[in-house]
VEXKOLMAR-571738 format. One record per residue: x, y, z of N, C-alpha, C, O in turn; residue in three letters; chain. Coordinates in Angstrom, 2 decimals. Layout:
BEGIN
<node n_u="X" n_v="Y" n_w="Z" ca_u="X" ca_v="Y" ca_w="Z" c_u="X" c_v="Y" c_w="Z" o_u="X" o_v="Y" o_w="Z" aa="ala" ch="A"/>
...
//
This chain:
BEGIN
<node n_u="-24.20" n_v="47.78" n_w="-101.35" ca_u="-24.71" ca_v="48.82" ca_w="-102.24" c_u="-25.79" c_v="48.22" c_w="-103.13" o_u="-25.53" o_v="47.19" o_w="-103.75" aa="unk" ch="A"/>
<node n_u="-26.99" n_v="48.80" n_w="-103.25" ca_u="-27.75" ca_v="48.60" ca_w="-104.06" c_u="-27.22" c_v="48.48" c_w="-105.54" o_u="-26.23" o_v="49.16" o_w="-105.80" aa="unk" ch="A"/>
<node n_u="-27.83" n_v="47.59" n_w="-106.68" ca_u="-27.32" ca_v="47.16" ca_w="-107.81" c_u="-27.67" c_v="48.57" c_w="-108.60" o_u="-28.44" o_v="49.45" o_w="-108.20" aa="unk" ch="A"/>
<node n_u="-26.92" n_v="48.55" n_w="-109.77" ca_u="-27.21" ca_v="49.60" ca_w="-110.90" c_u="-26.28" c_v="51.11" c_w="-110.38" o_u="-25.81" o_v="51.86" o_w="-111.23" aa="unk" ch="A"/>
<node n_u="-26.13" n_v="51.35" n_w="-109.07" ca_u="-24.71" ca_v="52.37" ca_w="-108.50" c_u="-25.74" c_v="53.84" c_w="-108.57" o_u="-26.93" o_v="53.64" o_w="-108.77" aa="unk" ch="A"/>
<node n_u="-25.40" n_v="54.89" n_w="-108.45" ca_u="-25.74" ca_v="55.90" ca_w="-107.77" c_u="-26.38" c_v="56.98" c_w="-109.45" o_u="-27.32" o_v="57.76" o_w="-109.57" aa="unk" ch="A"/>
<node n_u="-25.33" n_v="56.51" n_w="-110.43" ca_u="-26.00" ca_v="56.97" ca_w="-111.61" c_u="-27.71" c_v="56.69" c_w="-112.14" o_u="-28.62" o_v="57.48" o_w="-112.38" aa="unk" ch="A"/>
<node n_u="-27.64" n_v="55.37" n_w="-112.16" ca_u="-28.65" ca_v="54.47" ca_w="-112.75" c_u="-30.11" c_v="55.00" c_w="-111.74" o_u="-31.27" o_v="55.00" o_w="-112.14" aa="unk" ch="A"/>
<node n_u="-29.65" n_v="55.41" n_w="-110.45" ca_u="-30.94" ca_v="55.73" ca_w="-109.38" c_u="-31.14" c_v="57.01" c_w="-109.27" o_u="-32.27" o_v="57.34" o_w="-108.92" aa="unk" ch="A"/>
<node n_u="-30.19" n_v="58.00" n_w="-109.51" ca_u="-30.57" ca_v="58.89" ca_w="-109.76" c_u="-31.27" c_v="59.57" c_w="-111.15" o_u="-31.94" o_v="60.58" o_w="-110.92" aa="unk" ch="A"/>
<node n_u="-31.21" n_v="59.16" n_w="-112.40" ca_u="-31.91" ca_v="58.98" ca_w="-113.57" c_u="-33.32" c_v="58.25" c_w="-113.26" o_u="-34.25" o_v="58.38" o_w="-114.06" aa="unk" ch="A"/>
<node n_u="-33.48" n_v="57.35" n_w="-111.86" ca_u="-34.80" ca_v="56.90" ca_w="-111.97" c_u="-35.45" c_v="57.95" c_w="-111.14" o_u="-36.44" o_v="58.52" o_w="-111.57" aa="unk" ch="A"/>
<node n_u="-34.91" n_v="58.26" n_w="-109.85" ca_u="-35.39" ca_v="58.85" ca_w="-108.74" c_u="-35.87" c_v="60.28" c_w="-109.57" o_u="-36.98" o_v="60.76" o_w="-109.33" aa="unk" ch="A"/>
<node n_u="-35.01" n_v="60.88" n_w="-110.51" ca_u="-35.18" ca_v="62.41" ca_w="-111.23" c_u="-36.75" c_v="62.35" c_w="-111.69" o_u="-37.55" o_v="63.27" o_w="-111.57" aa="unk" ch="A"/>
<node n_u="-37.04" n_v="60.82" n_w="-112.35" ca_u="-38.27" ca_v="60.40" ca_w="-112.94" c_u="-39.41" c_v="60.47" c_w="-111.78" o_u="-40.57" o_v="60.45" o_w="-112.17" aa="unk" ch="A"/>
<node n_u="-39.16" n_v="60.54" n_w="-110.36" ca_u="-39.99" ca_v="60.10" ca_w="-109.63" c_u="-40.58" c_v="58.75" c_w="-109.20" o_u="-41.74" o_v="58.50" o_w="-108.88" aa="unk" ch="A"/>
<node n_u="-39.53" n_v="57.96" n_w="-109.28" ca_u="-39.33" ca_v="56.44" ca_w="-108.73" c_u="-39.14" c_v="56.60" c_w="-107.31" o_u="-38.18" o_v="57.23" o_w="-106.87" aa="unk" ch="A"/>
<node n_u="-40.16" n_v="55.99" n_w="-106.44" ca_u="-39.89" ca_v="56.14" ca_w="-105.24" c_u="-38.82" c_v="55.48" c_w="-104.72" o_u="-38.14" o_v="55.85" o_w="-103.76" aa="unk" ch="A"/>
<node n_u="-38.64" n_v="54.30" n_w="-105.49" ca_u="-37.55" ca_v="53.37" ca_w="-104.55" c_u="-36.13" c_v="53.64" c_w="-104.98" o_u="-35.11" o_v="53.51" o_w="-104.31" aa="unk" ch="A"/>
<node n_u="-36.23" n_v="53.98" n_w="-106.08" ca_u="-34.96" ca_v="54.93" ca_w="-106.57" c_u="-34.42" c_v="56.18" c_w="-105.65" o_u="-33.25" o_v="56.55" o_w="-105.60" aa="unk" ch="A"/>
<node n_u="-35.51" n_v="56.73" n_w="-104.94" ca_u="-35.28" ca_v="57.63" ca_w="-104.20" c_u="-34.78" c_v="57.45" c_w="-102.91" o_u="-34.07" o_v="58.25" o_w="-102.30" aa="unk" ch="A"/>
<node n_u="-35.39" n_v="55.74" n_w="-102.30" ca_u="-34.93" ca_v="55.59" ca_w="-101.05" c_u="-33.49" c_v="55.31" c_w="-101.22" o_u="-32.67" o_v="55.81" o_w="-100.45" aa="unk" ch="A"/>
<node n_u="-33.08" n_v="54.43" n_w="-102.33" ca_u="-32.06" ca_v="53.88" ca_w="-102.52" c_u="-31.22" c_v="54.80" c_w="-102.42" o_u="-30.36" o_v="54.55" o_w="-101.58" aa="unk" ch="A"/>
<node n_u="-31.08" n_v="56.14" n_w="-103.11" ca_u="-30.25" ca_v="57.42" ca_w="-103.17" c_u="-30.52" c_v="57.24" c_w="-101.60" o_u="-29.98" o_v="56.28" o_w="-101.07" aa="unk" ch="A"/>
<node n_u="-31.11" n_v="57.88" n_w="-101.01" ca_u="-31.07" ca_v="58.49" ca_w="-99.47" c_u="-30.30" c_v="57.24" c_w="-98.96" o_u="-29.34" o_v="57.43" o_w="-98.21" aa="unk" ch="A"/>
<node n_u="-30.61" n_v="56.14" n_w="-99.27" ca_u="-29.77" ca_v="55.00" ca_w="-98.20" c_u="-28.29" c_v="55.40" c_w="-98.65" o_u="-27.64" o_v="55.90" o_w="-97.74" aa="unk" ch="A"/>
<node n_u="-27.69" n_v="55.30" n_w="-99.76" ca_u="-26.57" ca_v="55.48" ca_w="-100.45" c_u="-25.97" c_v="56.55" c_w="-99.79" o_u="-25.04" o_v="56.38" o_w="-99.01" aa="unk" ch="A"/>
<node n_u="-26.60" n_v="57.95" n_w="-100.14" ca_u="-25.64" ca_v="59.18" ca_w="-99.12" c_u="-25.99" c_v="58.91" c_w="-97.74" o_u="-25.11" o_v="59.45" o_w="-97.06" aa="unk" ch="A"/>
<node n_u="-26.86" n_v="58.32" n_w="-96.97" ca_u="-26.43" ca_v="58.36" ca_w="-95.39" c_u="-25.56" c_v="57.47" c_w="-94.92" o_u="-24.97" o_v="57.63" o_w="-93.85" aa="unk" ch="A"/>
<node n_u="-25.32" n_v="56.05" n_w="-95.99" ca_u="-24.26" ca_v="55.37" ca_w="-95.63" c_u="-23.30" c_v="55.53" c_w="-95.95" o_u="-22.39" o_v="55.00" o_w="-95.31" aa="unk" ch="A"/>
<node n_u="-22.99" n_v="56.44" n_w="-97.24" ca_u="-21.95" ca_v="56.40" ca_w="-98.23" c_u="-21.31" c_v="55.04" c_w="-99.13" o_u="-20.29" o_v="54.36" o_w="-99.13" aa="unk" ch="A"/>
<node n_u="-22.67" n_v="55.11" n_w="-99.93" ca_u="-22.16" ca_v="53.50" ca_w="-100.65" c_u="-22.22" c_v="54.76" c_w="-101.88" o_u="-22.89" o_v="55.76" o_w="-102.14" aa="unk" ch="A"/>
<node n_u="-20.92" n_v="53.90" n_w="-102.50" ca_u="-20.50" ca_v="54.53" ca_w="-103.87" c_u="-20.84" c_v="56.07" c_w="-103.79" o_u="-21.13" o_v="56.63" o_w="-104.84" aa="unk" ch="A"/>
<node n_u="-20.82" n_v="56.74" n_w="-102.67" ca_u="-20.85" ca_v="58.09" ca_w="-103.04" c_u="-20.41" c_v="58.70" c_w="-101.57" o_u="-20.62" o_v="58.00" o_w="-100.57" aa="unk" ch="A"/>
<node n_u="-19.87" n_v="59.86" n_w="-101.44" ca_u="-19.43" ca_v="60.38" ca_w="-99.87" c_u="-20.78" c_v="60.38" c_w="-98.95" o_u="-21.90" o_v="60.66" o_w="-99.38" aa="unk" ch="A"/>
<node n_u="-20.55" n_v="60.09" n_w="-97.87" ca_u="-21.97" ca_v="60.37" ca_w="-96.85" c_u="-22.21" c_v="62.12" c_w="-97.03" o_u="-21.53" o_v="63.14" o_w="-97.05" aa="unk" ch="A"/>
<node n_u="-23.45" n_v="61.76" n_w="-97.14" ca_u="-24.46" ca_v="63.26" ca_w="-97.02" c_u="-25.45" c_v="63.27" c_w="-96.68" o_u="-26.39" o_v="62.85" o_w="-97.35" aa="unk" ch="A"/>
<node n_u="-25.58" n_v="63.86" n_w="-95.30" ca_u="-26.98" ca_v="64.16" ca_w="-94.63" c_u="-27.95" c_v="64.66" c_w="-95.45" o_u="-28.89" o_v="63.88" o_w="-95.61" aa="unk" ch="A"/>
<node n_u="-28.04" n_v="65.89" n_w="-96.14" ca_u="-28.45" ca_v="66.42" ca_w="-96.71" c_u="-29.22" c_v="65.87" c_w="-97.81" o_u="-30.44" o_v="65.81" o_w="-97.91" aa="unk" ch="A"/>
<node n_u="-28.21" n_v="65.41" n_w="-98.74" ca_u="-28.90" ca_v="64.62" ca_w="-99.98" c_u="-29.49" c_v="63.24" c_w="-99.38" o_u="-30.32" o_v="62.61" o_w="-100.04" aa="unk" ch="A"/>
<node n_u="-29.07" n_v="62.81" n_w="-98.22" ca_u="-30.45" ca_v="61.70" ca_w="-97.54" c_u="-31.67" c_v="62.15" c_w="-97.56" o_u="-32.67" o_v="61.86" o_w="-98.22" aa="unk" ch="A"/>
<node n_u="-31.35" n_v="63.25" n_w="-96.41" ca_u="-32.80" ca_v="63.84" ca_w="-96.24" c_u="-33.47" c_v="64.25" c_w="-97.32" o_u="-34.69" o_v="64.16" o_w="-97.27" aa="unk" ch="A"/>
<node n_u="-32.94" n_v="64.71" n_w="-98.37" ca_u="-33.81" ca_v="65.20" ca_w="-99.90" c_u="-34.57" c_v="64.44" c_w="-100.43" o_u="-35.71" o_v="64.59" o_w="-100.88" aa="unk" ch="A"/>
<node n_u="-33.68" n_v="63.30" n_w="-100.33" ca_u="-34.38" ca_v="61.90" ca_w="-101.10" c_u="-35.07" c_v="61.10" c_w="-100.72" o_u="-35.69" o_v="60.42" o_w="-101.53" aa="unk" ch="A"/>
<node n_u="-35.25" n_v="60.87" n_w="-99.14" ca_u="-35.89" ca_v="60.22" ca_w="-98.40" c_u="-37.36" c_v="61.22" c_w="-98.43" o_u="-38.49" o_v="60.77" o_w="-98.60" aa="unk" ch="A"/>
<node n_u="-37.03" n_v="62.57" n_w="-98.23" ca_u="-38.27" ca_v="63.44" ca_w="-98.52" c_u="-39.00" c_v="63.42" c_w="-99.68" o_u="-40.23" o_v="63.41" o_w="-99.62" aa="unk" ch="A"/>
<node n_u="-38.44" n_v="63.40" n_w="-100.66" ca_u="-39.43" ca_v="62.64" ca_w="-101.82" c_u="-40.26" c_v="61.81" c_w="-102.39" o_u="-41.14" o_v="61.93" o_w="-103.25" aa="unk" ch="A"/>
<node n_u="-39.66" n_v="60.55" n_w="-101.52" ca_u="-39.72" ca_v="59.48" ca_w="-101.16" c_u="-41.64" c_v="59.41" c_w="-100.53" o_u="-42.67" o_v="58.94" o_w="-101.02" aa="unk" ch="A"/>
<node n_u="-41.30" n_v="60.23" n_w="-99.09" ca_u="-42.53" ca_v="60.58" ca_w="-97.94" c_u="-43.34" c_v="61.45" c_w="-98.75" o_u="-44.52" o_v="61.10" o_w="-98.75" aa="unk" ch="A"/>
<node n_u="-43.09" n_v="62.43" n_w="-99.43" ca_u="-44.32" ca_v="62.98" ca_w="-100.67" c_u="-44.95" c_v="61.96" c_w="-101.46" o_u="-46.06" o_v="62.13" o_w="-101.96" aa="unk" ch="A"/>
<node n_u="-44.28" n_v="60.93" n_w="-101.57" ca_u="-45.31" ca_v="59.88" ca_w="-102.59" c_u="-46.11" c_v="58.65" c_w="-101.40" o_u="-46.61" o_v="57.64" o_w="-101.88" aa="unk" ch="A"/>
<node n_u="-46.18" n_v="58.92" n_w="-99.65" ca_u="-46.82" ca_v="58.25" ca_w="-98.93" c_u="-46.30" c_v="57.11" c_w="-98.86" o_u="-47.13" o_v="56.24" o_w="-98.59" aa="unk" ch="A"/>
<node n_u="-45.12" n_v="56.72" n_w="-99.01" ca_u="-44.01" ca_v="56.33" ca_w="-98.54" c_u="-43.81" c_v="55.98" c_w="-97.20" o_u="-42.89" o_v="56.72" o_w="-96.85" aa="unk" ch="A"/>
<node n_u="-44.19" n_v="55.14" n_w="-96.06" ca_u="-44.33" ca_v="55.16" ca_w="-94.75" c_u="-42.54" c_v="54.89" c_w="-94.22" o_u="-42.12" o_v="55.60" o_w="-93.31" aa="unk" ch="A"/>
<node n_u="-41.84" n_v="54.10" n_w="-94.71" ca_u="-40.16" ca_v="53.95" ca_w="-94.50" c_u="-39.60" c_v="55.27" c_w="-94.51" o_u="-38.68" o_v="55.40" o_w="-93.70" aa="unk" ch="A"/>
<node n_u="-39.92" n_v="56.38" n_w="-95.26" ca_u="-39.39" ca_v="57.39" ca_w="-95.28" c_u="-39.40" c_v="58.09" c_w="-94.22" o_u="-38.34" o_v="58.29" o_w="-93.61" aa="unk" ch="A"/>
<node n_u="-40.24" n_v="58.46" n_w="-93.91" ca_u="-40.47" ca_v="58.97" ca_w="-92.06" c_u="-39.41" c_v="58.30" c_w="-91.21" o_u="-38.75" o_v="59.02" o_w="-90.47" aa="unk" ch="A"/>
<node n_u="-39.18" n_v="57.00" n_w="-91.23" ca_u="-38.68" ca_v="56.37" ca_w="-90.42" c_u="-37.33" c_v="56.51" c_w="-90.36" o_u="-36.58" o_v="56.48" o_w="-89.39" aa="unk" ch="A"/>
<node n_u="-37.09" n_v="56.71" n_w="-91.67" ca_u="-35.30" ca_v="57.40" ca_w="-92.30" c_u="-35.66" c_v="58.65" c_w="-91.87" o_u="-35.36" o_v="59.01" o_w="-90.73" aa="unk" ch="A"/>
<node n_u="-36.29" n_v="59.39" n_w="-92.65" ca_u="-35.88" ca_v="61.12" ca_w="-92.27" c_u="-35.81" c_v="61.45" c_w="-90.53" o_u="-35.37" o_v="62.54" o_w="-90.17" aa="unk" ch="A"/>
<node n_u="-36.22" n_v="60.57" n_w="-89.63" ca_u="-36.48" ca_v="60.87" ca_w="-87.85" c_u="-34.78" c_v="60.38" c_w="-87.78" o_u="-33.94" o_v="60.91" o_w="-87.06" aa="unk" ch="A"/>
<node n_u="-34.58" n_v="59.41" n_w="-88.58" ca_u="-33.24" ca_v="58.76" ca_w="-88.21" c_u="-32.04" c_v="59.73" c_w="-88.62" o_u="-30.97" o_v="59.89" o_w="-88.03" aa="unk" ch="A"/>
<node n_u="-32.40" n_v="60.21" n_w="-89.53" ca_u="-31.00" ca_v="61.56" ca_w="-90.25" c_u="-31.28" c_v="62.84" c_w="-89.34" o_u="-30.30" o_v="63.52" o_w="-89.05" aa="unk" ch="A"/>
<node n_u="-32.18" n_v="63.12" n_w="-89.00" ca_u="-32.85" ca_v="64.07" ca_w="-88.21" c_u="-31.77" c_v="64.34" c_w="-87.28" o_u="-31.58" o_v="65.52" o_w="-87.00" aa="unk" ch="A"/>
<node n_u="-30.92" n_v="63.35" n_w="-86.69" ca_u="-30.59" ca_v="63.70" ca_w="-85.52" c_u="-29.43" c_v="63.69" c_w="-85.72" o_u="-28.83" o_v="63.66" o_w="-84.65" aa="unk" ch="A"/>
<node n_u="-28.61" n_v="63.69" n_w="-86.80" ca_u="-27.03" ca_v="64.02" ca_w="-87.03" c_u="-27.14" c_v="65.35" c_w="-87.69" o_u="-26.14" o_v="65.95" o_w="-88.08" aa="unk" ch="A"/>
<node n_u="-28.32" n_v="65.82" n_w="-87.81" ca_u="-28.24" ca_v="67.37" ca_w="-88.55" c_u="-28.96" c_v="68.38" c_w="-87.42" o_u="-29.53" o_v="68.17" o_w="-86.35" aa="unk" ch="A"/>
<node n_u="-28.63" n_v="69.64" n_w="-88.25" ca_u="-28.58" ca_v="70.94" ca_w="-87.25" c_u="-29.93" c_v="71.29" c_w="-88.19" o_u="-30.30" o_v="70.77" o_w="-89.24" aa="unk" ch="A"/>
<node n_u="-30.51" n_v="72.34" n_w="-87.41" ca_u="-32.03" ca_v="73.05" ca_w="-88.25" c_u="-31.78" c_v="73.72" c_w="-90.03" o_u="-32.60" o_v="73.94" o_w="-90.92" aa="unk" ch="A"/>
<node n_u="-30.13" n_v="73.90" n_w="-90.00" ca_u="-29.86" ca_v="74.51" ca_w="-91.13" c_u="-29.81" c_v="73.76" c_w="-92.42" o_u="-30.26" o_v="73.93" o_w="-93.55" aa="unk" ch="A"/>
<node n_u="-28.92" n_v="72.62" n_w="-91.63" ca_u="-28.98" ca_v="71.20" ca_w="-92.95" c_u="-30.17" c_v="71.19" c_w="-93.22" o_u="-30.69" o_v="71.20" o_w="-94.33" aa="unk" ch="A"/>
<node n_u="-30.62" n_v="71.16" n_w="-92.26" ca_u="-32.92" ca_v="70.48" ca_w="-92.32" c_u="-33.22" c_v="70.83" c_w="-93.48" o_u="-33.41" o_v="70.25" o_w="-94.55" aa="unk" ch="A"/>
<node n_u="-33.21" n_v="72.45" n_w="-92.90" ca_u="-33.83" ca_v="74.05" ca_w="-94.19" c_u="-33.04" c_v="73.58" c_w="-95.65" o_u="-33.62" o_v="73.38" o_w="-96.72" aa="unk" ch="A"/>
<node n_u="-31.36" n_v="73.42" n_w="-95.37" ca_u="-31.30" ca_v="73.12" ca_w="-96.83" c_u="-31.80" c_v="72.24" c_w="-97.32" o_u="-32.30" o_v="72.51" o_w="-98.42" aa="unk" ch="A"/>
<node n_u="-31.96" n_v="70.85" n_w="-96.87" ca_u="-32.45" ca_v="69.84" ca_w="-97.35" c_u="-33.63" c_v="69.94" c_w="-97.88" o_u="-34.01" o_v="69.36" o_w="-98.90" aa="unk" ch="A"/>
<node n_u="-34.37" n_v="70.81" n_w="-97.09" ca_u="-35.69" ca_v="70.46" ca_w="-97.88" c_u="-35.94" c_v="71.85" c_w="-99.09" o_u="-36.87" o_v="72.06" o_w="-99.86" aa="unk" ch="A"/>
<node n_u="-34.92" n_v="72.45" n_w="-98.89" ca_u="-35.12" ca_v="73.80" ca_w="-99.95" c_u="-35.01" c_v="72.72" c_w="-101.31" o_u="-35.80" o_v="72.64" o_w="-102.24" aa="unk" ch="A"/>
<node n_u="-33.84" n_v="71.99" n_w="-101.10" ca_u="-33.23" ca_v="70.86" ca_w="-102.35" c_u="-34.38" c_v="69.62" c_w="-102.76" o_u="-34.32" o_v="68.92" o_w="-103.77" aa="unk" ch="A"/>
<node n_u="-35.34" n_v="69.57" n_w="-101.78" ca_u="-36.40" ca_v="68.68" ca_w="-102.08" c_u="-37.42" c_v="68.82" c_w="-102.96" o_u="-38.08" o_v="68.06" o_w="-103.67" aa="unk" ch="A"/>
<node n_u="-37.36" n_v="70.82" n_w="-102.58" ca_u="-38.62" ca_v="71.38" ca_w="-103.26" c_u="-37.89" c_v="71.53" c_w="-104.53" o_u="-38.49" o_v="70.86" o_w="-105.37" aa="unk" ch="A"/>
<node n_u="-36.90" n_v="72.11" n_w="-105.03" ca_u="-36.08" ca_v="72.36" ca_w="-106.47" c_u="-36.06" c_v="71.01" c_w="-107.16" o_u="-35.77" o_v="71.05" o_w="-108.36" aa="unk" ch="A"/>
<node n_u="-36.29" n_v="69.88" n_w="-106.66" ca_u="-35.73" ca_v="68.50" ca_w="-107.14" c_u="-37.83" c_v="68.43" c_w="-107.22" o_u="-38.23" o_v="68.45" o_w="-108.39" aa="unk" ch="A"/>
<node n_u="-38.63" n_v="68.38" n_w="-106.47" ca_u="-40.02" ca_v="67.82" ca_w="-106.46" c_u="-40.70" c_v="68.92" c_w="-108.09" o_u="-41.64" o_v="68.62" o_w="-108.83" aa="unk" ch="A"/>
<node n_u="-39.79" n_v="70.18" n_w="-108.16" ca_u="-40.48" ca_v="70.79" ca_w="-109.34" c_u="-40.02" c_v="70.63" c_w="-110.48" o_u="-40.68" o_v="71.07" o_w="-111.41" aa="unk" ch="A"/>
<node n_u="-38.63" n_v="69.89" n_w="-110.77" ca_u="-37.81" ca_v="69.98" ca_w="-111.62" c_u="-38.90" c_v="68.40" c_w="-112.09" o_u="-39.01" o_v="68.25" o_w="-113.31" aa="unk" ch="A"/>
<node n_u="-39.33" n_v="67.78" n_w="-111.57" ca_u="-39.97" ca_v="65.96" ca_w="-111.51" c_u="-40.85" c_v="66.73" c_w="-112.35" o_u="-40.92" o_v="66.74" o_w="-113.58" aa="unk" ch="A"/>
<node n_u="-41.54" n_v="67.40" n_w="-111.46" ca_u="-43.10" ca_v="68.19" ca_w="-111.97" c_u="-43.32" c_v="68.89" c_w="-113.23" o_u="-44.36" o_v="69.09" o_w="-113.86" aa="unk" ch="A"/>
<node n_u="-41.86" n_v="69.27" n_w="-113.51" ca_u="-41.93" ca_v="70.25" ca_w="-114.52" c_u="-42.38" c_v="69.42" c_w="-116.16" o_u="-42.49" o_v="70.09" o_w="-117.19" aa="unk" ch="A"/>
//
């Protein structure tokens, strides 16, 4: 598990820390310190690829394929609510 635990990266990632963000996505697709979640991978890893992020692609093709088109849609509905909440 990455140092600082799932609190500490999500307070950075909220800020728009990219690596904060991968770290979350690594965290829910492996389930370190938090349950596995496709979903919140793909969110975070997508945030991640909005800041040109080239690893992110490489994760999101990799989660891609344990999810159905619906997870996808949610995931990225949760990307866009999370990319405006940064923005706001």
């Amino acid at each position: 598990m990455p140092a600082g635990g799932p609190c500490w990266y999500r307070k950075a990632a909220e800020q728009d820390v990219a690596r904060a963000q991968t770290n979350l996505g690594v965290m829910y697709y492996f389930g370190k310190s938090v349950p596995v979640n496709n979903v919140k991978a793909y969110m975070w890893w997508s945030l991640t690829m909005a800041q040109g992020k080239e690893s992110a692609t490489k994760n999101l093709n990799i989660v891609k394929e344990d999810m159905n088109s619906a997870y996808i849609s949610k995931a990225q509905a949760l990307a866009s609510e999370m990319l405006e909440k940064i923005n706001d």
